[in-house]
C-alpha positions in Angstrom: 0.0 0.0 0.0 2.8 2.1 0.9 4.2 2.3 -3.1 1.1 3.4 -4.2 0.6 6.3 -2.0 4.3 7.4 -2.9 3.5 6.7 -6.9 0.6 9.0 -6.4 2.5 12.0 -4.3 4.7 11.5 -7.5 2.2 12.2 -10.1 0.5 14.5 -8.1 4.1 16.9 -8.2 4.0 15.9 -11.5 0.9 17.3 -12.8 1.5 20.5 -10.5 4.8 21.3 -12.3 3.2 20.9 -15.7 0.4 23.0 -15.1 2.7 25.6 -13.3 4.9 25.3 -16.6 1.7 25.5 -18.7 0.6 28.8 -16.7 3.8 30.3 -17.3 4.3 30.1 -21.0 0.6 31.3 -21.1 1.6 34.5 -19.0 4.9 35.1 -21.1 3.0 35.1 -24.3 -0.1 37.5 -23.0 2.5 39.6 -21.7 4.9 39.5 -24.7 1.3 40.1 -27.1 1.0 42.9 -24.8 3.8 44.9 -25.1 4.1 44.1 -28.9 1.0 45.5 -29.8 -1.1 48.3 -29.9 -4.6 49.4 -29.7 -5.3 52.5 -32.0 -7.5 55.2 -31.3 -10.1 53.8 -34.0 -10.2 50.5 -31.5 -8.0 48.1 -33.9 -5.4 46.1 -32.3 -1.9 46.5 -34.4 1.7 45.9 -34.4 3.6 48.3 -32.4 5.5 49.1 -35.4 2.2 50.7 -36.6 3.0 54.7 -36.0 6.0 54.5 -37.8 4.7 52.5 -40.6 1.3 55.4 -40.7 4.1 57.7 -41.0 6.2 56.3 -44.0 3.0 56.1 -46.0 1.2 58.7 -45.5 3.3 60.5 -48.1 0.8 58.7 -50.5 -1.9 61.4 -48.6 0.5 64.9 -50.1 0.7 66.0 -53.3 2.8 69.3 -54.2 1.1 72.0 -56.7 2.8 75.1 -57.8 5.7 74.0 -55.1 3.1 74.1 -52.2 2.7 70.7 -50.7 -1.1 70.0 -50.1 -2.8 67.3 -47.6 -5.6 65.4 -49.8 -9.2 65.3 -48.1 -8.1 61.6 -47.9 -5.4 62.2 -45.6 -7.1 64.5 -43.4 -10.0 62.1 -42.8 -7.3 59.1 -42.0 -5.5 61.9 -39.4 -8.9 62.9 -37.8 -9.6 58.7 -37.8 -6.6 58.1 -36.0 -6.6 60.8 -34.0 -3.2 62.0 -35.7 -1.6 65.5 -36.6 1.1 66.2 -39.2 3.7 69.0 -39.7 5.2 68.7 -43.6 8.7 70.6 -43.5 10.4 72.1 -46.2 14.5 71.6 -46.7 15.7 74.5 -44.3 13.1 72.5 -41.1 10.4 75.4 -41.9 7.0 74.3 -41.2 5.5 74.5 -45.0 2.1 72.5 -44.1 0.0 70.9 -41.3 -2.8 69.4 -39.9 -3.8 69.6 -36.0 -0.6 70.4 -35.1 -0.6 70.7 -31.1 -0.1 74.7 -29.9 3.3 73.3 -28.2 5.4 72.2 -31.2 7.4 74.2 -33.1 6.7 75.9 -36.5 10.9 75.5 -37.3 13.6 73.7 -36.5 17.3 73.5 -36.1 18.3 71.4 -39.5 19.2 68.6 -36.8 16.2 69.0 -34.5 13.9 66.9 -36.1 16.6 64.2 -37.0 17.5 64.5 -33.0 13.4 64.1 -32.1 13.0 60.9 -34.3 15.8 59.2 -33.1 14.2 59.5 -29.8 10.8 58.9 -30.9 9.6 61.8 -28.5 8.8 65.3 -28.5 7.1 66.9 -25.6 4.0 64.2 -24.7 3.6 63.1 -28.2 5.7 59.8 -30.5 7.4 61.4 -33.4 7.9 59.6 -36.2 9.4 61.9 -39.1 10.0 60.4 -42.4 12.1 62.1 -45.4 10.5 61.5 -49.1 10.5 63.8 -52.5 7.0 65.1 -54.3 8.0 66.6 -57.6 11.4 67.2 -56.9 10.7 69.2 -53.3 12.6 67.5 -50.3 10.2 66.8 -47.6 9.6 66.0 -44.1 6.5 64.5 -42.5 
């Protein structure tokens, strides 16, 4: 009788360390979902990569007529969706264009300012992300 009492103490530890096991690869993979992702101000769960990504395509959103770079209705509607703002530069870090721009950023910048905000990713309360493209031959910065 004795064996079978200690075979059963042995399963039972058994099935305690798998389920402990169990519980913790389920905790590091809510926890690793949860710092990976993103929910986004129209309710969507994304990548966390997702603000930077916005940012590199929303050149598609800017056209540039008689040298003035202009913000389609398109790309207004997709800001004002997401609960975004925009600040198009020109070459010399001038504010040129923009769209909801908080009061407490600046309308210019040092030609290394905004190079020295995206690399941290942070200006005042709000993540930067500024991305570099050309419309028509103008140098830009979103």
């Amino acid at each position: 009788m004795r064996k079978l009492s200690g075979m059963k103490s042995a399963v039972f530890l058994y099935g305690v360390f798998v389920l402990l096991l169990v519980g913790m690869i389920l905790v590091a993979a809510v926890y690793t979902t949860h710092i990976s992702t993103i929910i986004r101000p129209d309710g969507e769960v994304s990548d966390s990569s997702w603000p930077q990504q916005y940012a590199e395509s929303f050149s598609k959103y800017i056209s540039v007529e008689n040298n003035v770079p202009k913000i389609s209705a398109n790309g207004m509607s997709s800001l004002d969706r997401n609960q975004l703002w925009v600040q198009i530069l020109d070459e010399q870090g001038a504010q040129i264009a923009q769209h909801h721009k908080p009061t407490d950023i600046p309308n210019e910048y040092a030609i290394s300012a905004p190079l020295e905000s995206a690399a941290s990713s942070r200006m005042n309360e709000y993540t930067v992300s500024i991305i570099s493209f050309a419309k028509n031959g103008r140098k830009l910065r979103v």
